[in-house]
PyMOL Python script that loads the backbone (N, CA, C, O; Angstrom):
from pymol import cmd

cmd.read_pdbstr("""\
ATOM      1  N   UNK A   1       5.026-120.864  21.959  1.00  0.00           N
ATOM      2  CA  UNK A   1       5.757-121.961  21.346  1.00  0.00           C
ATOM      3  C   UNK A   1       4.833-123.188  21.337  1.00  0.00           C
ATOM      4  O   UNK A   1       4.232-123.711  22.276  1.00  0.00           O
ATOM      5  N   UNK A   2       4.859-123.399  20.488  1.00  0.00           N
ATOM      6  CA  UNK A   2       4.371-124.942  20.245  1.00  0.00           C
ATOM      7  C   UNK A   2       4.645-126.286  20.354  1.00  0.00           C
ATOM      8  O   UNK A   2       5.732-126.679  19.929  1.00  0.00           O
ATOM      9  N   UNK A   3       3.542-127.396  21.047  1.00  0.00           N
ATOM     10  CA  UNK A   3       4.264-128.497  21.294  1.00  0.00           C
ATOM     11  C   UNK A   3       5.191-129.208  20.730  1.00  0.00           C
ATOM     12  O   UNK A   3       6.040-129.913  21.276  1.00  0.00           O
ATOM     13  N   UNK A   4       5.020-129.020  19.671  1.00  0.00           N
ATOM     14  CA  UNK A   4       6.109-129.574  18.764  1.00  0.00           C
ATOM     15  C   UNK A   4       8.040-129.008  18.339  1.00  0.00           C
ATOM     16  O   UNK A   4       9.114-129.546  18.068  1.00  0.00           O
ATOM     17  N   UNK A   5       7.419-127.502  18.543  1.00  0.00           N
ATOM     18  CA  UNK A   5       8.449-127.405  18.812  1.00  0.00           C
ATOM     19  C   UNK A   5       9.428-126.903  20.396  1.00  0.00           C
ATOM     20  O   UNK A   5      10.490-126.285  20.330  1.00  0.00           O
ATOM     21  N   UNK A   6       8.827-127.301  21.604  1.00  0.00           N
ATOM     22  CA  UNK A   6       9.268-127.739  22.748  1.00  0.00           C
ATOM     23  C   UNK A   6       9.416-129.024  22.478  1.00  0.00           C
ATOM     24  O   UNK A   6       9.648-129.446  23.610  1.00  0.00           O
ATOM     25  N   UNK A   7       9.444-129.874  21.836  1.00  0.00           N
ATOM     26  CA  UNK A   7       9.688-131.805  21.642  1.00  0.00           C
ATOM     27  C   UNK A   7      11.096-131.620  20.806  1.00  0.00           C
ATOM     28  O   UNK A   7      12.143-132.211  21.070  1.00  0.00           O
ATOM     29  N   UNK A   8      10.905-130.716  19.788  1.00  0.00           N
ATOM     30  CA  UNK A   8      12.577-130.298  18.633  1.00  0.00           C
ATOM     31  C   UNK A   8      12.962-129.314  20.017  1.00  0.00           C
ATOM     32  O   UNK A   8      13.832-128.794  19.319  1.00  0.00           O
ATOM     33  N   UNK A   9      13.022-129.008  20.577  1.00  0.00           N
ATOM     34  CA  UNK A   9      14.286-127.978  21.671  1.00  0.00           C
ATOM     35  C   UNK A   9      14.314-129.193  22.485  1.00  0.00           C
ATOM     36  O   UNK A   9      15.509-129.424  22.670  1.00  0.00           O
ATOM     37  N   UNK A  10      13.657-130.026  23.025  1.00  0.00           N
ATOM     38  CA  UNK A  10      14.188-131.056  24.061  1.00  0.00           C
ATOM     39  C   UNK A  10      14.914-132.112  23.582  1.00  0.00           C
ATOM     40  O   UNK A  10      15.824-132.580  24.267  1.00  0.00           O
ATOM     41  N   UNK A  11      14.587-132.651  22.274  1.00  0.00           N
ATOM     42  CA  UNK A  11      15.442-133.783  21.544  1.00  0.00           C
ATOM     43  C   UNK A  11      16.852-132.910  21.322  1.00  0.00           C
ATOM     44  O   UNK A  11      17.905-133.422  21.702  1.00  0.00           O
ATOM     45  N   UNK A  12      16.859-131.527  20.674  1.00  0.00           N
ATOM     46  CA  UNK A  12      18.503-130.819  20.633  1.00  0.00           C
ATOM     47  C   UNK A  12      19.065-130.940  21.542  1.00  0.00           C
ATOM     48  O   UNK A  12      20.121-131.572  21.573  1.00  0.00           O
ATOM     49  N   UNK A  13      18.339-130.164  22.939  1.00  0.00           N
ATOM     50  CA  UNK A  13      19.289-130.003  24.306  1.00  0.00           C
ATOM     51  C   UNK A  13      19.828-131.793  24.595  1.00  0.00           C
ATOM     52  O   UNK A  13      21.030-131.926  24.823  1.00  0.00           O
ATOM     53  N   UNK A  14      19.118-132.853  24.584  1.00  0.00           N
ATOM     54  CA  UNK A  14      19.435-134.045  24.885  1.00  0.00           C
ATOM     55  C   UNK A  14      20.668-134.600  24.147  1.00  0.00           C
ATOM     56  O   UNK A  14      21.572-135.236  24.689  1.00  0.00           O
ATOM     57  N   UNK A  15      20.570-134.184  22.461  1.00  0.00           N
ATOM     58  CA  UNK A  15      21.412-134.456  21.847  1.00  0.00           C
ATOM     59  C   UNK A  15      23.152-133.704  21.800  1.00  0.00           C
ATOM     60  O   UNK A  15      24.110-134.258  21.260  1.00  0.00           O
ATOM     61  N   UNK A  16      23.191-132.616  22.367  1.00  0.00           N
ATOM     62  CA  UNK A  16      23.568-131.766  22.562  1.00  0.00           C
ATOM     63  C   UNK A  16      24.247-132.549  24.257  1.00  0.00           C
ATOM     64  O   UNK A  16      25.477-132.507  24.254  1.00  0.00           O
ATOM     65  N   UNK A  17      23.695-133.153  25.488  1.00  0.00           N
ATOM     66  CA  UNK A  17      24.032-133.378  26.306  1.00  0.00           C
ATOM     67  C   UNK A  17      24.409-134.638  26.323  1.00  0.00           C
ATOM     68  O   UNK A  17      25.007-135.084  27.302  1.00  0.00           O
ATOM     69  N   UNK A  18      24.012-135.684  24.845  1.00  0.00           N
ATOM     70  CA  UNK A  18      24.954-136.996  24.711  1.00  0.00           C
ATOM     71  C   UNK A  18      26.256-136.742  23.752  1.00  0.00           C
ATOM     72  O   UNK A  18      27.093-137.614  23.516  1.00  0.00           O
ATOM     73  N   UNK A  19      26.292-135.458  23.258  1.00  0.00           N
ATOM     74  CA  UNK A  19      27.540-135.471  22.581  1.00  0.00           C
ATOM     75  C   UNK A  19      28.788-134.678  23.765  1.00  0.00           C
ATOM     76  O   UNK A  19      29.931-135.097  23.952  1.00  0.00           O
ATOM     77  N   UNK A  20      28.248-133.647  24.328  1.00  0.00           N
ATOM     78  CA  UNK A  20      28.963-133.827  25.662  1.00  0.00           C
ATOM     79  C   UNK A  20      29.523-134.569  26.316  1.00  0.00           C
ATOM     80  O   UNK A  20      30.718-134.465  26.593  1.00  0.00           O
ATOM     81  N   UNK A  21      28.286-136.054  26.943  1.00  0.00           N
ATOM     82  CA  UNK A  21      28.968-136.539  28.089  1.00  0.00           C
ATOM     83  C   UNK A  21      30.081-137.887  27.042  1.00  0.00           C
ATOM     84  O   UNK A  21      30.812-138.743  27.540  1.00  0.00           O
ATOM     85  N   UNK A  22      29.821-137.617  25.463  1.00  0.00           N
ATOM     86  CA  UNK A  22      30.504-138.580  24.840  1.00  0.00           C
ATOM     87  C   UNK A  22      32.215-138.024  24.986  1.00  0.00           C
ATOM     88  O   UNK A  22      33.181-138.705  25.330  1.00  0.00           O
ATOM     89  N   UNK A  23      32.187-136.697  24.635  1.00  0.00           N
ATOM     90  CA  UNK A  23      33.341-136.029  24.795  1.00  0.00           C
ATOM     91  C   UNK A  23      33.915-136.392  25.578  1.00  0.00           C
ATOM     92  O   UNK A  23      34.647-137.328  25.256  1.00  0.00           O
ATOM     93  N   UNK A  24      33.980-135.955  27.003  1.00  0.00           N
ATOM     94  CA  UNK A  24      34.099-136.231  28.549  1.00  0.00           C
ATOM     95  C   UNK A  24      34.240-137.309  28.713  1.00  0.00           C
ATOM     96  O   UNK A  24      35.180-137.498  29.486  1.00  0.00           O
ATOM     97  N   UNK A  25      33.691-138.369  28.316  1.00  0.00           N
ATOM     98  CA  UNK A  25      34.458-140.128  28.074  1.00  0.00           C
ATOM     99  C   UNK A  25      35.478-140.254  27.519  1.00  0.00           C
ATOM    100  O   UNK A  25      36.455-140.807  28.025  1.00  0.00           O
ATOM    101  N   UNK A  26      35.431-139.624  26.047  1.00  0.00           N
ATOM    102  CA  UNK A  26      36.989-139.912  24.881  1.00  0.00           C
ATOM    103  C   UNK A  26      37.812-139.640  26.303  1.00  0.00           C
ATOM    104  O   UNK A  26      38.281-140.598  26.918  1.00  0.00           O
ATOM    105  N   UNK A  27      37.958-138.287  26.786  1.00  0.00           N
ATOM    106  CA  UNK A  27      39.182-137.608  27.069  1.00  0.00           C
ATOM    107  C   UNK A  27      39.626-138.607  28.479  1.00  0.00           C
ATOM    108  O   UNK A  27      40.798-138.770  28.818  1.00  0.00           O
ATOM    109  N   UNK A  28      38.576-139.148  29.114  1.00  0.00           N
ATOM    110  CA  UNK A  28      38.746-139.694  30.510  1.00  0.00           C
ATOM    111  C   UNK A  28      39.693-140.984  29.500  1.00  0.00           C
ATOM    112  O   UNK A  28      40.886-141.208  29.703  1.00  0.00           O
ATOM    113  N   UNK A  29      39.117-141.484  28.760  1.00  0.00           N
ATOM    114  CA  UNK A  29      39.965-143.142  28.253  1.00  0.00           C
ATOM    115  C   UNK A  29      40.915-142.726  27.718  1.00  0.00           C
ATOM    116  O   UNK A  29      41.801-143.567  27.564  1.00  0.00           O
ATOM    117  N   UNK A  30      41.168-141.499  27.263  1.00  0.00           N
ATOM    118  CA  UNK A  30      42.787-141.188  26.552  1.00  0.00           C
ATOM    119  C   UNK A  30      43.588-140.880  27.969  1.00  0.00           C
ATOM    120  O   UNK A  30      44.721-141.361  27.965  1.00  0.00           O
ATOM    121  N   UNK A  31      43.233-140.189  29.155  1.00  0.00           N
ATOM    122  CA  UNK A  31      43.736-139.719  29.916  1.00  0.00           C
ATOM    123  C   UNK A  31      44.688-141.492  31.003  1.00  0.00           C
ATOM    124  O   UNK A  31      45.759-141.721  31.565  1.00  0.00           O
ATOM    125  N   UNK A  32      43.043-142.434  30.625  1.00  0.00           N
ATOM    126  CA  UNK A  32      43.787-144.260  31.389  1.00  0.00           C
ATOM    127  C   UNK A  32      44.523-144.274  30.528  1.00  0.00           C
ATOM    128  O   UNK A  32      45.698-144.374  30.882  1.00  0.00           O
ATOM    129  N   UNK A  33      44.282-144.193  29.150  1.00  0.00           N
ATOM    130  CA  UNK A  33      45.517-144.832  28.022  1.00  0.00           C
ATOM    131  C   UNK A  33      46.845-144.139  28.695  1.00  0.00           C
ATOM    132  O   UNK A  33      47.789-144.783  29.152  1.00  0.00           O
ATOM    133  N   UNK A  34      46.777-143.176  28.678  1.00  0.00           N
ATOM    134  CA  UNK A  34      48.436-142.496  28.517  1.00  0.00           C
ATOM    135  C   UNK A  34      49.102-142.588  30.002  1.00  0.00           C
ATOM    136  O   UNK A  34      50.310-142.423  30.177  1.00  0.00           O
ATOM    137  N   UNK A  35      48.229-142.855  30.995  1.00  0.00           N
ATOM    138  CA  UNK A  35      48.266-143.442  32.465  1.00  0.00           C
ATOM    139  C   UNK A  35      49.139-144.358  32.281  1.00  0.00           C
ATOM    140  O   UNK A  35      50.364-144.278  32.369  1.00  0.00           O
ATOM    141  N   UNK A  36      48.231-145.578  31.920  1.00  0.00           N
ATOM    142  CA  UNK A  36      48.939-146.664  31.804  1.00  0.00           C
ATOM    143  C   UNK A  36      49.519-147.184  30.836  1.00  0.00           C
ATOM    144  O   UNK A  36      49.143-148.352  30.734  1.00  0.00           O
ATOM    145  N   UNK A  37      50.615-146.774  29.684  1.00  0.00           N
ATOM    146  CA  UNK A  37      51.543-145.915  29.162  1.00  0.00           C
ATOM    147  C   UNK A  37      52.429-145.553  29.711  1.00  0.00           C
ATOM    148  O   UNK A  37      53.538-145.591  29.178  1.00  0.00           O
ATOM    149  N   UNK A  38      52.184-144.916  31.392  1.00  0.00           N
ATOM    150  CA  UNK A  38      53.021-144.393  31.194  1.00  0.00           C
ATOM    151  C   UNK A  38      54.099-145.414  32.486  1.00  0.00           C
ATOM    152  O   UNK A  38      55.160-145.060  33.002  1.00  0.00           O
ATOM    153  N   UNK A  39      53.451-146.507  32.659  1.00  0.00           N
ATOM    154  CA  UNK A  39      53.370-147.411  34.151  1.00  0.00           C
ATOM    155  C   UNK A  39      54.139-148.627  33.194  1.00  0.00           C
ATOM    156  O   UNK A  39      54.908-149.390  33.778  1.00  0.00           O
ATOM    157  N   UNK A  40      54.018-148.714  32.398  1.00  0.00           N
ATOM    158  CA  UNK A  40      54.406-150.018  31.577  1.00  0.00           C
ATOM    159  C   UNK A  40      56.013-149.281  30.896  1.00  0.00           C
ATOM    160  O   UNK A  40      56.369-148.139  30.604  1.00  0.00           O
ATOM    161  N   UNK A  41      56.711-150.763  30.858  1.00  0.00           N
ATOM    162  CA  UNK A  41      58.362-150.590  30.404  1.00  0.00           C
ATOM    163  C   UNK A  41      57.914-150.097  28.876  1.00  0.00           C
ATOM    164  O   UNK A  41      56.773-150.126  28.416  1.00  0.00           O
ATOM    165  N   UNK A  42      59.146-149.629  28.210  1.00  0.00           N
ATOM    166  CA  UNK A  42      58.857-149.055  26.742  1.00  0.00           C
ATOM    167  C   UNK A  42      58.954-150.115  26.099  1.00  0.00           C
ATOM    168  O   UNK A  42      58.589-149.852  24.952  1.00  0.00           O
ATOM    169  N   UNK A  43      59.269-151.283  26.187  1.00  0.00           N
ATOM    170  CA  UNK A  43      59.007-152.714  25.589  1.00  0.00           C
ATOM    171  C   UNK A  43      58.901-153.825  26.329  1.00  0.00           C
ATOM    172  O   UNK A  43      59.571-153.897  27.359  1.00  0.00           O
ATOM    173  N   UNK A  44      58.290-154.589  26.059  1.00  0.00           N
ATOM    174  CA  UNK A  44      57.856-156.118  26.915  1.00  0.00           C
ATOM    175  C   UNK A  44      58.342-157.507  26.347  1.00  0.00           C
ATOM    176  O   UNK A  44      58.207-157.584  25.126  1.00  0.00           O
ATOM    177  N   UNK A  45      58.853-158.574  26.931  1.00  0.00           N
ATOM    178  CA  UNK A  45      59.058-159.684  26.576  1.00  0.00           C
ATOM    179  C   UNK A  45      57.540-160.205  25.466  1.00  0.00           C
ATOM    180  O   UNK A  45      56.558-159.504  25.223  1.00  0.00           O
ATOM    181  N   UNK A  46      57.687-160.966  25.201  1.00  0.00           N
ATOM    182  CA  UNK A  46      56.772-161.460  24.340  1.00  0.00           C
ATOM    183  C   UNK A  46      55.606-162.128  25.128  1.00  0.00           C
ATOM    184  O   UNK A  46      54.438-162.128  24.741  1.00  0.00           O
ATOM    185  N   UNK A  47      56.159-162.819  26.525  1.00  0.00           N
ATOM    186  CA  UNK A  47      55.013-163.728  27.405  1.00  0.00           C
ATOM    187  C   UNK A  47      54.107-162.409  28.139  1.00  0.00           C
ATOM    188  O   UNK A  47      53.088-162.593  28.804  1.00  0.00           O
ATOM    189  N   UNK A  48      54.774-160.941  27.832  1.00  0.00           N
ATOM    190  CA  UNK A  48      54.038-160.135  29.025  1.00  0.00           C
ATOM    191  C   UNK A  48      53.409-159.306  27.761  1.00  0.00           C
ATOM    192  O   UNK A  48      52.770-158.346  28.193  1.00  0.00           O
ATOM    193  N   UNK A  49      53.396-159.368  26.581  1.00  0.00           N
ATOM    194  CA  UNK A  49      52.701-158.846  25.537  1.00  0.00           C
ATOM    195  C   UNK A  49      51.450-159.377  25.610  1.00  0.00           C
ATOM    196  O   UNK A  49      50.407-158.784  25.886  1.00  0.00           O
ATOM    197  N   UNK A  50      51.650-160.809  25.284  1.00  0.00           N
ATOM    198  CA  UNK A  50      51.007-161.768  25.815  1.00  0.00           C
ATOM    199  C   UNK A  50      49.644-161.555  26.273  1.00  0.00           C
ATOM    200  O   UNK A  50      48.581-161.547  25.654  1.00  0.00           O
ATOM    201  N   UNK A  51      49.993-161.338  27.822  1.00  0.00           N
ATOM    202  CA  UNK A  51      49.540-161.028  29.123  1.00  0.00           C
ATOM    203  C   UNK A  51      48.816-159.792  28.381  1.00  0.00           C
ATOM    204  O   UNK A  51      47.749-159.987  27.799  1.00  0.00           O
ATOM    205  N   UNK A  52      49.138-159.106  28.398  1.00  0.00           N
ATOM    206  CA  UNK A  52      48.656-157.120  28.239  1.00  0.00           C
ATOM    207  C   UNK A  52      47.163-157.365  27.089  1.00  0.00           C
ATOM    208  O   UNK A  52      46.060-156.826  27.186  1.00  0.00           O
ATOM    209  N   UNK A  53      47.635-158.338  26.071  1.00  0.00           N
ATOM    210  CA  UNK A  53      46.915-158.248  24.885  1.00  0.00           C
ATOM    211  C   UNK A  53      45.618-159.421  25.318  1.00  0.00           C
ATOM    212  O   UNK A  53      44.524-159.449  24.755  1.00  0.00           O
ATOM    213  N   UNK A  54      45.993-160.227  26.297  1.00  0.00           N
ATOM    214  CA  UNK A  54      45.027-161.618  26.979  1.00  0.00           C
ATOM    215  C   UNK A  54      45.298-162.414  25.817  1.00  0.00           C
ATOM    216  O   UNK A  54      44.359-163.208  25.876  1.00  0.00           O
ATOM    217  N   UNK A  55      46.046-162.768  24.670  1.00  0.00           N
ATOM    218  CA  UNK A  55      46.256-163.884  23.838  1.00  0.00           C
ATOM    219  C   UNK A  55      47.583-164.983  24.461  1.00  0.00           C
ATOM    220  O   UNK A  55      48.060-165.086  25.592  1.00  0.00           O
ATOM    221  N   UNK A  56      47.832-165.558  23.428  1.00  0.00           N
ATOM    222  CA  UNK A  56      48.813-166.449  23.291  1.00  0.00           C
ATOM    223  C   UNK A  56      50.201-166.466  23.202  1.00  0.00           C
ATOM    224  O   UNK A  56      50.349-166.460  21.980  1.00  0.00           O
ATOM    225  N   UNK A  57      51.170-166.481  23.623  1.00  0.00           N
ATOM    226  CA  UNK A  57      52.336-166.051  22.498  1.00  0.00           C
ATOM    227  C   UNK A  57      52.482-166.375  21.180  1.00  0.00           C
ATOM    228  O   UNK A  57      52.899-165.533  20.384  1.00  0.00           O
ATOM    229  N   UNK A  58      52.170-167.572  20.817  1.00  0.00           N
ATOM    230  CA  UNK A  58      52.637-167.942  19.357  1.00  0.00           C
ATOM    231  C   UNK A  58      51.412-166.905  18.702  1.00  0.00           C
ATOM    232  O   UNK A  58      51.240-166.941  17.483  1.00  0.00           O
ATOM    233  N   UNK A  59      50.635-166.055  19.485  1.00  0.00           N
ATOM    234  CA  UNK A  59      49.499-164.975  18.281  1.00  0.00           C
ATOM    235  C   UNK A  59      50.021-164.036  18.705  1.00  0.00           C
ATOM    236  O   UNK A  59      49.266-163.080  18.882  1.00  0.00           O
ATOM    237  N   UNK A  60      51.569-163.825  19.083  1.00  0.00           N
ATOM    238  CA  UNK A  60      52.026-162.033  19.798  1.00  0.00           C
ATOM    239  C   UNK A  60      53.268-162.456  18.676  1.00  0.00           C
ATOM    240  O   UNK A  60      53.770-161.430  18.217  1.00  0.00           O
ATOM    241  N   UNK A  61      53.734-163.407  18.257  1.00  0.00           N
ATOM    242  CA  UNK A  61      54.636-164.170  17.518  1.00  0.00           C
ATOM    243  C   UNK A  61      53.985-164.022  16.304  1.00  0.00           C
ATOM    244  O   UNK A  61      54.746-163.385  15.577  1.00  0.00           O
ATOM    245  N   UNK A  62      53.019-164.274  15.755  1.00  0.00           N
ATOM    246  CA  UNK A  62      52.237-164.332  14.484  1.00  0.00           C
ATOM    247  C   UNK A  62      51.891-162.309  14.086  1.00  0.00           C
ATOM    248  O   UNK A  62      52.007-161.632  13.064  1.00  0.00           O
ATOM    249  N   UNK A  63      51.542-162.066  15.221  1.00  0.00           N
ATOM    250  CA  UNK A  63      51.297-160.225  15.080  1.00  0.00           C
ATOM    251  C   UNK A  63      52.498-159.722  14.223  1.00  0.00           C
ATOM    252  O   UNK A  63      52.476-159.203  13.107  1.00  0.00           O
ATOM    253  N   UNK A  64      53.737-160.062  15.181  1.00  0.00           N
ATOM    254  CA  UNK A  64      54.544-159.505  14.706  1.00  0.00           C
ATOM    255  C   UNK A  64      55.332-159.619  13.349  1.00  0.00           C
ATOM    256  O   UNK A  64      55.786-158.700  12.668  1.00  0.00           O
ATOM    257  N   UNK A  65      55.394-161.322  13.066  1.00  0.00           N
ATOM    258  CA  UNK A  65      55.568-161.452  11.708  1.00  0.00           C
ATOM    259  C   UNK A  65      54.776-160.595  10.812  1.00  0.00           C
ATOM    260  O   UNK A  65      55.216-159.996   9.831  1.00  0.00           O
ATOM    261  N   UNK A  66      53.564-160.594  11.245  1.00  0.00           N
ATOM    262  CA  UNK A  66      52.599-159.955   9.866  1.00  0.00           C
ATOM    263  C   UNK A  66      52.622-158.056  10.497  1.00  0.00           C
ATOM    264  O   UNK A  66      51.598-157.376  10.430  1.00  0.00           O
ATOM    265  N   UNK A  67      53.863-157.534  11.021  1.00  0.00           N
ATOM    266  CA  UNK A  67      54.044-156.515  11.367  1.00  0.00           C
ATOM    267  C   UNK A  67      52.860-155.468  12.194  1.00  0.00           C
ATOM    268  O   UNK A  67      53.089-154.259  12.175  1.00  0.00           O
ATOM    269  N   UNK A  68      51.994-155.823  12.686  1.00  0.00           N
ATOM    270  CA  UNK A  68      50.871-155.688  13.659  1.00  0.00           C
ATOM    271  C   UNK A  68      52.118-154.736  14.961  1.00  0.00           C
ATOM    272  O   UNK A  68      52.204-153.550  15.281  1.00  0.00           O
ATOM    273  N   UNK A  69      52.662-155.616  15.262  1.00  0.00           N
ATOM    274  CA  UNK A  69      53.019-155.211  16.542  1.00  0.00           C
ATOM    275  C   UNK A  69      54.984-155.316  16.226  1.00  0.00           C
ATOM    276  O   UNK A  69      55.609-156.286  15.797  1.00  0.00           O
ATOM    277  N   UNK A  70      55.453-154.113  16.580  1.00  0.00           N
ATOM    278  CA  UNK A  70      56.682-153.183  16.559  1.00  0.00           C
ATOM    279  C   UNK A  70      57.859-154.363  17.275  1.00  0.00           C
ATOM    280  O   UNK A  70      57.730-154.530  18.488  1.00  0.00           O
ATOM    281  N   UNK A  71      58.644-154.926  16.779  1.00  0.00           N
ATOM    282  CA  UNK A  71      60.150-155.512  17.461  1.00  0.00           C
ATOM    283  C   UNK A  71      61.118-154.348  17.530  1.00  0.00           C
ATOM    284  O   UNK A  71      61.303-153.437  16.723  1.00  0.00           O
ATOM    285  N   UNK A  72      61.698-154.613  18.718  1.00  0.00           N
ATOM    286  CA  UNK A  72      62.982-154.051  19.273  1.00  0.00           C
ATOM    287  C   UNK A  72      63.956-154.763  19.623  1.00  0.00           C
ATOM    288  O   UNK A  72      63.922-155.416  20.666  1.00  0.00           O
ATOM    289  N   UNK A  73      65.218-154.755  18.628  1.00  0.00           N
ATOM    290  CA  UNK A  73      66.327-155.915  18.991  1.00  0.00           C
ATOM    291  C   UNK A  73      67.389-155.060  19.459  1.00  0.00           C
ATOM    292  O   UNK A  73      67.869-154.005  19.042  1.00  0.00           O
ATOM    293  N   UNK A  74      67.682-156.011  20.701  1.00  0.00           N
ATOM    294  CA  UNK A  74      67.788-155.709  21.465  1.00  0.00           C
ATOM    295  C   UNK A  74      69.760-156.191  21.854  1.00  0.00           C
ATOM    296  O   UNK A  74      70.785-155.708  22.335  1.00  0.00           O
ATOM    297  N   UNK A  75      69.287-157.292  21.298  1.00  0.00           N
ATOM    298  CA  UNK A  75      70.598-158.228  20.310  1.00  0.00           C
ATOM    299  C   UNK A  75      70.133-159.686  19.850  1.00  0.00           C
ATOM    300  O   UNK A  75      68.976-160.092  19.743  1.00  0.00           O
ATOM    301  N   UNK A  76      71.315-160.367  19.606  1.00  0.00           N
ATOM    302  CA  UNK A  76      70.813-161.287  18.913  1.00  0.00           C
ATOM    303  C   UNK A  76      69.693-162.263  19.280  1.00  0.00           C
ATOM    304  O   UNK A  76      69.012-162.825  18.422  1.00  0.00           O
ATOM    305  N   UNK A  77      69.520-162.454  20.719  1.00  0.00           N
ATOM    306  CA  UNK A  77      68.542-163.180  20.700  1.00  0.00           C
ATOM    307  C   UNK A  77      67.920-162.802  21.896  1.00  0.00           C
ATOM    308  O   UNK A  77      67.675-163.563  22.832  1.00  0.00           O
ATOM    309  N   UNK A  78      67.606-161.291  21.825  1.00  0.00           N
ATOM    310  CA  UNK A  78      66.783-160.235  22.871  1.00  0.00           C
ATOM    311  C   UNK A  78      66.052-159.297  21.977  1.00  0.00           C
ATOM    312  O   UNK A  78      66.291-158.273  21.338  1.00  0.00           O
ATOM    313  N   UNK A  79      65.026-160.123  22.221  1.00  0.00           N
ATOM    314  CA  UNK A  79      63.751-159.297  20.854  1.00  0.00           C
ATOM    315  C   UNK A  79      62.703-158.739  21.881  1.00  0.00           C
ATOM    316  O   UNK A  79      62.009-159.633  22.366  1.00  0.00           O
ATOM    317  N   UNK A  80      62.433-157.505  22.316  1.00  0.00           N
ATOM    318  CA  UNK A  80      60.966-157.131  22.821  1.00  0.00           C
ATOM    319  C   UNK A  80      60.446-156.664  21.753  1.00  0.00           C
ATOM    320  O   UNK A  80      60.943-156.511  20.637  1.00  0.00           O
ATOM    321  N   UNK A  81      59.092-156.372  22.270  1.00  0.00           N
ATOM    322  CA  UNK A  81      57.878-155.581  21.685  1.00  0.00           C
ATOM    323  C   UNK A  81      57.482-154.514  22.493  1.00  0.00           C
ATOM    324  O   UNK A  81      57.109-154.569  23.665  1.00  0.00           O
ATOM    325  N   UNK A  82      57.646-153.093  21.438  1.00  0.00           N
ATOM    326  CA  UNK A  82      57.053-152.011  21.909  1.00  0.00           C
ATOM    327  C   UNK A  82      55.927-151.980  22.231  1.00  0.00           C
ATOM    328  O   UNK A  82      54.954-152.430  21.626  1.00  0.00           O
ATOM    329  N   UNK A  83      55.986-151.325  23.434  1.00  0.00           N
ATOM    330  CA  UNK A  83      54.216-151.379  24.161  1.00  0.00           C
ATOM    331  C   UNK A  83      53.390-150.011  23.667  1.00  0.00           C
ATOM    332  O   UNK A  83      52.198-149.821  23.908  1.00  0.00           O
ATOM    333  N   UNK A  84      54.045-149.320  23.109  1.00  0.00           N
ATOM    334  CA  UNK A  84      53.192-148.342  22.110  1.00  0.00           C
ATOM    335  C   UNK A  84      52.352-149.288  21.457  1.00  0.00           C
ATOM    336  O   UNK A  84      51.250-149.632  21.883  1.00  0.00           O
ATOM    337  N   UNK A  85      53.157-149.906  19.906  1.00  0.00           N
ATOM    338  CA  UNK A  85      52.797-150.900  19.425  1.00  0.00           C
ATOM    339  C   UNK A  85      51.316-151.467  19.857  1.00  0.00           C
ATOM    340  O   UNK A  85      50.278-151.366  19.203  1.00  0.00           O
ATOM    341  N   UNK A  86      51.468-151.981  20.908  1.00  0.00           N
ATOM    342  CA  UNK A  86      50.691-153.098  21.430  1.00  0.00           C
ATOM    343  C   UNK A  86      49.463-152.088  21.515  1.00  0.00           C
ATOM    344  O   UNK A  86      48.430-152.490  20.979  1.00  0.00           O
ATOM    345  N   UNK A  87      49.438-151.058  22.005  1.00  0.00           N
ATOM    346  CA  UNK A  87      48.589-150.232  22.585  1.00  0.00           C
ATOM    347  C   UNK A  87      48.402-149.512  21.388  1.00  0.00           C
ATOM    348  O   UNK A  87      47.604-148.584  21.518  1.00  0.00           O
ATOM    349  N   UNK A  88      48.831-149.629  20.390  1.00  0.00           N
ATOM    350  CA  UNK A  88      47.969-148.805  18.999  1.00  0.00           C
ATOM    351  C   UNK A  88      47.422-150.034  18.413  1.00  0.00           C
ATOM    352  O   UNK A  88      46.418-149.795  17.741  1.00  0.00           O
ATOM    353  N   UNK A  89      47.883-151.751  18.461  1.00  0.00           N
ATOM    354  CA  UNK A  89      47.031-152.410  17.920  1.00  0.00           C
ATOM    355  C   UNK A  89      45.269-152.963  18.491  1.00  0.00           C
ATOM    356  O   UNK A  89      44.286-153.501  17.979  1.00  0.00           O
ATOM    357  N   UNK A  90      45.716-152.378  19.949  1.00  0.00           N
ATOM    358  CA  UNK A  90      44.323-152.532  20.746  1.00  0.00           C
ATOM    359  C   UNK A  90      43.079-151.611  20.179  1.00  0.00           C
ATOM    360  O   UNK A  90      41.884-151.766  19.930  1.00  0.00           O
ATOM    361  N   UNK A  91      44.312-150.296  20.106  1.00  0.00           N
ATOM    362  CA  UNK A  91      42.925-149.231  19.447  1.00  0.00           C
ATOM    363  C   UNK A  91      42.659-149.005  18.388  1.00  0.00           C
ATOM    364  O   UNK A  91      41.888-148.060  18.220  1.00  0.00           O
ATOM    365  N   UNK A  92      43.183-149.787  17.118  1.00  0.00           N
ATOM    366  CA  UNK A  92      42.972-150.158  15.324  1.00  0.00           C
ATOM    367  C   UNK A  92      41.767-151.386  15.651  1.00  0.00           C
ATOM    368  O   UNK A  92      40.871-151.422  14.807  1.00  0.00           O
ATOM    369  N   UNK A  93      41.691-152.098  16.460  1.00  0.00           N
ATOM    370  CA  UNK A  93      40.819-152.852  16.392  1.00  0.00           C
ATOM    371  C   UNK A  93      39.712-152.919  17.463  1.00  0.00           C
ATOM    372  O   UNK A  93      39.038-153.865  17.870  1.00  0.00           O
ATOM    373  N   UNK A  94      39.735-151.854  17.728  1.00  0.00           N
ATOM    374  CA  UNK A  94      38.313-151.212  18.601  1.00  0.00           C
ATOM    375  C   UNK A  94      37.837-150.184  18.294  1.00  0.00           C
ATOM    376  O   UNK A  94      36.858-149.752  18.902  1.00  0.00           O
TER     377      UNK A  94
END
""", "prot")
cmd.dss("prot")
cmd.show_as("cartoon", "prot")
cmd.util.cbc("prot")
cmd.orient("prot")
């Protein structure tokens, strides 16, 4: 075998062992996602959306107008936000 191609079998096996350990990451961050998922209420006040997302309220208030993030009424003036929601707008914009 030739040097060159021991340099093409070592760049494969490498490439081959970053698409691996890429795998093995997805599944570890889906495995925190659905963790903590599963630790959080199925909807949140707006100040603890807030909190979760590190913004503002009047921009957890603005999300939701522009339908970003899921309301749950609750009654007339008991509005949460689904923390699905919140947690699918984290991962549309990452």
């Amino acid at each position: 075998m030739s040097i060159l191609d021991e340099e093409c079998a070592e760049r494969k096996k490498r490439r081959e062992e970053r698409a691996e350990r890429k795998k093995k990451q997805r599944a570890e961050r889906k495995k925190h996602r659905e963790a903590a998922l599963d630790s959080l209420p199925i909807a949140l006040r707006y100040d603890e959306t807030a909190e979760l997302l590190s913004v503002s309220v009047r921009y957890v208030h603005d999300l939701a107008n522009a339908g970003l993030l899921q309301r749950a009424r609750l009654g007339p003036r008991c509005v949460r936000i689904v923390t699905s929601s919140a947690f699918a707008l984290i991962a549309a914009r990452t």
